[in-house]
N, C-alpha and C positions, 0 to 999 in steps of 0.2 A: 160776813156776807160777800164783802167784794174779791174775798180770794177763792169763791165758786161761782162769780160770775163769768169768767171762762168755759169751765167745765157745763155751765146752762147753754152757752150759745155752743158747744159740742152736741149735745145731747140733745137739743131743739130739735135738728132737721132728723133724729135718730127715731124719736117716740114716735113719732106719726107713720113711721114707716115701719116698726117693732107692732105696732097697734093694728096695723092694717092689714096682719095676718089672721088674729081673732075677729075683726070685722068684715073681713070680704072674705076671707078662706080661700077660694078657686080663683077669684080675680084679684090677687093680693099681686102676682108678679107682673099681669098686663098694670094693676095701675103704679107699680111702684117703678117700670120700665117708662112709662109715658112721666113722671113725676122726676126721674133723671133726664130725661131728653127736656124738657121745659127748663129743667133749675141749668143745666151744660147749656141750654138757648141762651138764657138767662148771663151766664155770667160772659159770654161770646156779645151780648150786644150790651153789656154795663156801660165800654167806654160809650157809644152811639148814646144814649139815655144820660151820659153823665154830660158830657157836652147839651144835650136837649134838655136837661132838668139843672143844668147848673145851680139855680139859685134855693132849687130847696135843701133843706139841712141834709136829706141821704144821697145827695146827689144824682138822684133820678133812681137810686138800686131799687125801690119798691115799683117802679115804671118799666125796668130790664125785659121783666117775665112776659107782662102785655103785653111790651114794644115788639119783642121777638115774636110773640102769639101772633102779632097783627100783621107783622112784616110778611112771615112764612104764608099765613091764609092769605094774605093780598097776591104773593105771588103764584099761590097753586092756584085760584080763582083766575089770575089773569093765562095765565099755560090753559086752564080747562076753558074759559070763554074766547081763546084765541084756536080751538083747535089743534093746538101744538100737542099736548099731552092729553089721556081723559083723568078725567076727576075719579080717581082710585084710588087704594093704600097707598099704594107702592110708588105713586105720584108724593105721596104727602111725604112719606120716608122719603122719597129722595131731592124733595126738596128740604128736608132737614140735615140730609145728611154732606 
């Protein structure tokens, strides 16, 4: 059992994303594009989250995904409530990008 416990954490982030061709069909590529742009947020704010989460055992990694979720809407929200940018896509895209 422990010499396919590698190959399970390969194939974890694989199934949900193989599956999500026969469940969404048309919208398999928008969600499977928004599900890499979260998990690439995700591993860009780990260190940030792991300094903030230091004392739990994953060192804040199950906190990364949020943390980035929260940071980027705080910042498009404040660009749209400031006038600076309007509250668009192409706002949201570039502030992720």
């Amino acid at each position: 059992m422990k010499r396919f416990l590698p190959l399970l954490w390969w194939l974890l982030p694989i199934l949900p994303a193989a599956a999500s061709f026969f469940v969404l069909k048309a919208d398999a590529p928008a969600y499977l594009l928004w599900w890499a742009a979260l998990s690439l947020s995700g591993l860009v704010f780990q260190p940030l989250a792991a300094r903030l989460f230091r004392r739990f055992p994953d060192s804040g990694w199950s906190f990364s995904k949020p943390l980035s979720l929260a940071c980027a809407s705080f910042v498009v929200f404040v660009l749209a409530s400031l006038r600076i940018l309007p509250f668009r896509q192409w706002t949201i895209l570039l502030v992720y990008a």
